[in-house]
PLY file of the C-alpha trace (Angstrom):
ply
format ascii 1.0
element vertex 261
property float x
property float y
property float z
element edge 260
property int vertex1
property int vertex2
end_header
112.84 103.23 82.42
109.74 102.44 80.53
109.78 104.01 76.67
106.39 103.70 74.93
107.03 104.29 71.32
104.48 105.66 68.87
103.85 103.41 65.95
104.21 104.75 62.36
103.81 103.40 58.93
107.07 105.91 57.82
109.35 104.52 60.74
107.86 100.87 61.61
106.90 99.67 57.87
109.28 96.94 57.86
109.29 96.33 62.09
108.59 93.75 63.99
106.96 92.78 67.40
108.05 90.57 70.15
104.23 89.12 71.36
103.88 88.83 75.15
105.04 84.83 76.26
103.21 85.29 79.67
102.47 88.16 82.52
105.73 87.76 84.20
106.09 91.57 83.09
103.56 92.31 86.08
105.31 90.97 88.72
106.13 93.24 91.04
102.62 95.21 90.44
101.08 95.48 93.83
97.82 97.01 92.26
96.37 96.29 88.29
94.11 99.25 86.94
90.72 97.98 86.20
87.60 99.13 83.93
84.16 99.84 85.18
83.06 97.14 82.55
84.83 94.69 84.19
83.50 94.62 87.07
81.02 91.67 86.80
84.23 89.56 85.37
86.75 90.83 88.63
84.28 90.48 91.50
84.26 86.72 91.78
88.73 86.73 92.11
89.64 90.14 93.54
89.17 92.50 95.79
88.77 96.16 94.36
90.20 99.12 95.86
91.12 102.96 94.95
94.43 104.84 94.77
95.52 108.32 94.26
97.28 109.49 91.80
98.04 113.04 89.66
95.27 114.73 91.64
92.62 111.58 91.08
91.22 108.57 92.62
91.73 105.29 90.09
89.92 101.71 90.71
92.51 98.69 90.68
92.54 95.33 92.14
94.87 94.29 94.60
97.49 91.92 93.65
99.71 92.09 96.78
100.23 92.16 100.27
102.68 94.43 101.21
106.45 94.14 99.24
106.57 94.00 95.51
105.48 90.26 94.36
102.00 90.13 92.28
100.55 87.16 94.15
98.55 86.39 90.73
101.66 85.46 88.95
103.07 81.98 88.95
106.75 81.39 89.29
106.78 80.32 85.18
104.82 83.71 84.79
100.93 82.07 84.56
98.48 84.07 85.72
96.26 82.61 88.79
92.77 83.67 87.69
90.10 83.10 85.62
89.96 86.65 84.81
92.81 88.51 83.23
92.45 92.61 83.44
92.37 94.25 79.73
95.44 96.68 81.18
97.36 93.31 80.96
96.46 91.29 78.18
97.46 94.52 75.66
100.69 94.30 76.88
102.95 95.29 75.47
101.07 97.63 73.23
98.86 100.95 75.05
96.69 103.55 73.82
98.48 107.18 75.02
97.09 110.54 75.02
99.43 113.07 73.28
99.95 116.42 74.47
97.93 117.67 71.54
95.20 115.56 73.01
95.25 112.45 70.01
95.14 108.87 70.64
98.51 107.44 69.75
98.96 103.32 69.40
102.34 102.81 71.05
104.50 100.25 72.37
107.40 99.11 74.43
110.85 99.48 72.57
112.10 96.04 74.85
109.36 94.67 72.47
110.37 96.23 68.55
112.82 94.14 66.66
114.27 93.60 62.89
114.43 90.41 63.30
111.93 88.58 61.42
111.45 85.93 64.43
109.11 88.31 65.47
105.86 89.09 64.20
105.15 92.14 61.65
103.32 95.27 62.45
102.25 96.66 59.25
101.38 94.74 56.31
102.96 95.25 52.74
99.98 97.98 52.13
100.96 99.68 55.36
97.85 98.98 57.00
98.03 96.92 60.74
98.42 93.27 60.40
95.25 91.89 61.79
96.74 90.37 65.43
98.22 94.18 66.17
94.34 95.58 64.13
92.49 93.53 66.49
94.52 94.94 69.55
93.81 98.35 68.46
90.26 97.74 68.24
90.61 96.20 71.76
92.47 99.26 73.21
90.02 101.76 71.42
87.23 99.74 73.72
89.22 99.91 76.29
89.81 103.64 75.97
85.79 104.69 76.22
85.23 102.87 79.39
88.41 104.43 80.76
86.76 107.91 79.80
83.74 106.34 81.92
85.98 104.57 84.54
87.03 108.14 85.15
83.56 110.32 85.23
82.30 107.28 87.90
85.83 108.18 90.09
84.95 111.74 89.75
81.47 111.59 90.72
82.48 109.38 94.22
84.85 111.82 95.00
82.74 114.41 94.54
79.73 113.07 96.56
83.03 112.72 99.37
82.17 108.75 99.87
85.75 107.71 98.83
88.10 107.20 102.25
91.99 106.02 103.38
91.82 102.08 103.76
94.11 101.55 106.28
94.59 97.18 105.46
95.74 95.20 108.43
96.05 91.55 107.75
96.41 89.45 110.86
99.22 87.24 110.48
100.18 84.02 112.45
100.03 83.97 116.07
102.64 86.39 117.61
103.12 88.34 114.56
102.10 91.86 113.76
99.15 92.60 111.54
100.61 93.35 108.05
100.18 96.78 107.60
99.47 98.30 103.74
99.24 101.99 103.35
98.44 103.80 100.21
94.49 102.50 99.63
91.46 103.98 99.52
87.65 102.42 99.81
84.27 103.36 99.39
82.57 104.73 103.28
79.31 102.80 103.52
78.11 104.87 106.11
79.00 107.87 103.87
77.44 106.54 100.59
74.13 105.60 103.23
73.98 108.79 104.24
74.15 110.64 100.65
70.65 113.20 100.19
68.44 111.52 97.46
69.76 113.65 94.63
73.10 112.96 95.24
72.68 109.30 95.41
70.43 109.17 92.24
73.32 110.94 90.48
75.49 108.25 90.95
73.01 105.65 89.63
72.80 106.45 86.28
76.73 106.15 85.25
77.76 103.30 86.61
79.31 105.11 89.95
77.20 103.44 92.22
77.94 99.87 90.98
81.27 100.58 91.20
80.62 101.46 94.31
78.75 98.99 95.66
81.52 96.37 93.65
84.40 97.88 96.21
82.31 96.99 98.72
81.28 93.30 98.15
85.12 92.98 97.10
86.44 93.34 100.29
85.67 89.96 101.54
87.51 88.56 98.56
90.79 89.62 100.59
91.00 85.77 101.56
92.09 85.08 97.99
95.56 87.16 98.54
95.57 85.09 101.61
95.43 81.89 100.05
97.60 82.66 97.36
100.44 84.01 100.02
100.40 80.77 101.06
100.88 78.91 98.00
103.59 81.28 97.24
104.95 80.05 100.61
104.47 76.19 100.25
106.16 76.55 96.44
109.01 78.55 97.73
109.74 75.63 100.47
109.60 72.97 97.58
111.86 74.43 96.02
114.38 75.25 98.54
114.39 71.65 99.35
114.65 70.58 96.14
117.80 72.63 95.95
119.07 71.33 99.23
118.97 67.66 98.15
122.65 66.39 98.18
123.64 64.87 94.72
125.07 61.91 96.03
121.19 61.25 97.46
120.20 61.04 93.59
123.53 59.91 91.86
125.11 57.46 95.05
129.00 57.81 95.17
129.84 55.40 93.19
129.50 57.48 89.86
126.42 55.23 89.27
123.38 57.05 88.34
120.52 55.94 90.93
116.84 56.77 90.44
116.04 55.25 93.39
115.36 59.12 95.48
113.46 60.41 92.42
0 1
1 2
2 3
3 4
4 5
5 6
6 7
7 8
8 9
9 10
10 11
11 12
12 13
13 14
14 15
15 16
16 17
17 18
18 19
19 20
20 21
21 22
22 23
23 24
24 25
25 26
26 27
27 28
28 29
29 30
30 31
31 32
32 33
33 34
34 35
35 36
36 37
37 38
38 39
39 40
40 41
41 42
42 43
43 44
44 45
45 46
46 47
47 48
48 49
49 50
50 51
51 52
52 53
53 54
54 55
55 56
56 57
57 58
58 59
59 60
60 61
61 62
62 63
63 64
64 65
65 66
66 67
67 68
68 69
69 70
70 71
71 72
72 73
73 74
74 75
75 76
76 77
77 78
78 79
79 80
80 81
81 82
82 83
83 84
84 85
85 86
86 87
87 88
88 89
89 90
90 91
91 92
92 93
93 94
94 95
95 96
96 97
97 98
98 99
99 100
100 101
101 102
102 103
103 104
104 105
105 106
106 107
107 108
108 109
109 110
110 111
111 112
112 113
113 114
114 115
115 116
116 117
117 118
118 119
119 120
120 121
121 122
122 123
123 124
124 125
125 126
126 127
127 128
128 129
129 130
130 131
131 132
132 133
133 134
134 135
135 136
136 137
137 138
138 139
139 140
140 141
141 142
142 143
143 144
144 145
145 146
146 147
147 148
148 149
149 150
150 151
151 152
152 153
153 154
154 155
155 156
156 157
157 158
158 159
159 160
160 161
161 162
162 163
163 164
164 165
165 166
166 167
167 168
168 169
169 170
170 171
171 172
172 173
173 174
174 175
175 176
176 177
177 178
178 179
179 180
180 181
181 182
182 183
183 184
184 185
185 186
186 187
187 188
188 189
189 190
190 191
191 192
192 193
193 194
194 195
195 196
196 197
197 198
198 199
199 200
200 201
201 202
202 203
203 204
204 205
205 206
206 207
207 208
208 209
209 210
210 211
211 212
212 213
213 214
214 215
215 216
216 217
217 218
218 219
219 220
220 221
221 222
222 223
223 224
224 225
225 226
226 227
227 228
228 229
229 230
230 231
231 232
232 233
233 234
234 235
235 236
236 237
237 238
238 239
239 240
240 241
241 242
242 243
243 244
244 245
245 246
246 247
247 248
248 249
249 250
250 251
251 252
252 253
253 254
254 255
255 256
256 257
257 258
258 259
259 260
């Protein structure tokens, strides 16, 4: 179970942090949440999408297809993109709304420590060492164009040009489409057909190029494609790495040969 834990100068003074090695952490995410201001940055490597969740529609990107492997992540936990989402390079630290509405700086316990291996929170004055300061500031950005991520979401809904995506990917011959249920995209013909004050009212916040953005993503669905099928050609390398007989390498002679190597 996940446990995001508020930071405080009374109970984390002398705490440390475990920073994040890589984005292995993500790799079962089928979709990443994504900011309106990224959009320029995400366009080029993903392709964009809506979900629903607690009564709302929310803009990720789509890491998988079908199962729970983040095609994005390497098998040493590397990131294939030029573009990393902000939701996961603050890992593991997140901004969380209280329920008396306040902005609390938490993070994962997997990620607190004594030990001094790690790297300290709070300085001897009790104010944020400057890599956790300059997170903060990060997530505090991050924050407003959530705020705006959400009024954009809002405003599509509203105008009724959000729809059910229901993704088939064909497969090789003789294989069924892969089927992936859960998504939701932008209706073209919808969003064409919106009266002239609607449509203007999406202009000036940013819902329209969002809009537009899900759109034009779509054809980047070749990139999970491609990436599928480097997952593939790894996973065979390795299998027949592992399948090599150690007499092929060492000989059976208790001689070690480099000759197969």
């Amino acid at each position: 179970m996940t446990n995001w834990i508020p930071l405080s100068t009374t109970t984390h003074a002398t705490k440390h942090y475990i920073p994040r090695k890589d984005y292995s952490f993500a790799a079962d995410q089928q979709v990443v949440p994504i900011l309106i201001e990224e959009i320029p940055k995400l366009l080029p490597h993903f392709n964009l999408c809506f979900i629903y969740e607690q009564n709302t529609y929310h803009p990720v990107v789509l890491t998988s297809l079908g199962g729970n492997t983040n095609l994005y992540i390497n098998h040493d936990g590397k990131w294939l993109a030029p573009y990393i989402p902000a939701y996961l390079r603050t890992h593991p630290f997140r901004m969380i709304t209280s329920e008396d509405n306040k902005n609390l700086m938490c993070i994962l316990d997997d990620y607190l420590t004594d030990q001094s291996n790690g790297l300290p929170i709070f300085d001897e004055q009790g104010n944020l060492t400057q890599p956790v300061q300059d997170i903060f500031d990060f997530l505090h950005k991050c924050d407003r164009s959530l705020q705006a991520t959400k009024s954009a979401c809002a405003l599509l809904d509203k105008a009724g040009v959000i729809e059910k995506w229901p993704l088939q990917i064909q497969q090789q011959e003789g294989q069924e489409p892969l089927k992936i249920n859960g998504l939701y995209k932008i209706s073209e013909k919808a969003l064409n057909e919106l009266d002239g004050k609607t449509f203007a009212g999406l202009r000036g916040n940013g819902a329209l190029a969002l809009a537009y953005a899900q759109i034009f993503s779509m054809n980047q669905i070749n990139q999970l494609t491609e990436l599928s099928k480097y997952h593939a050609r790894l996973k065979a390398t390795q299998q027949q790495k592992a399948n090599i007989n150690p007499e092929e390498i060492f000989g059976d002679d208790d001689k070690i040969s480099f000759d197969n190597i």
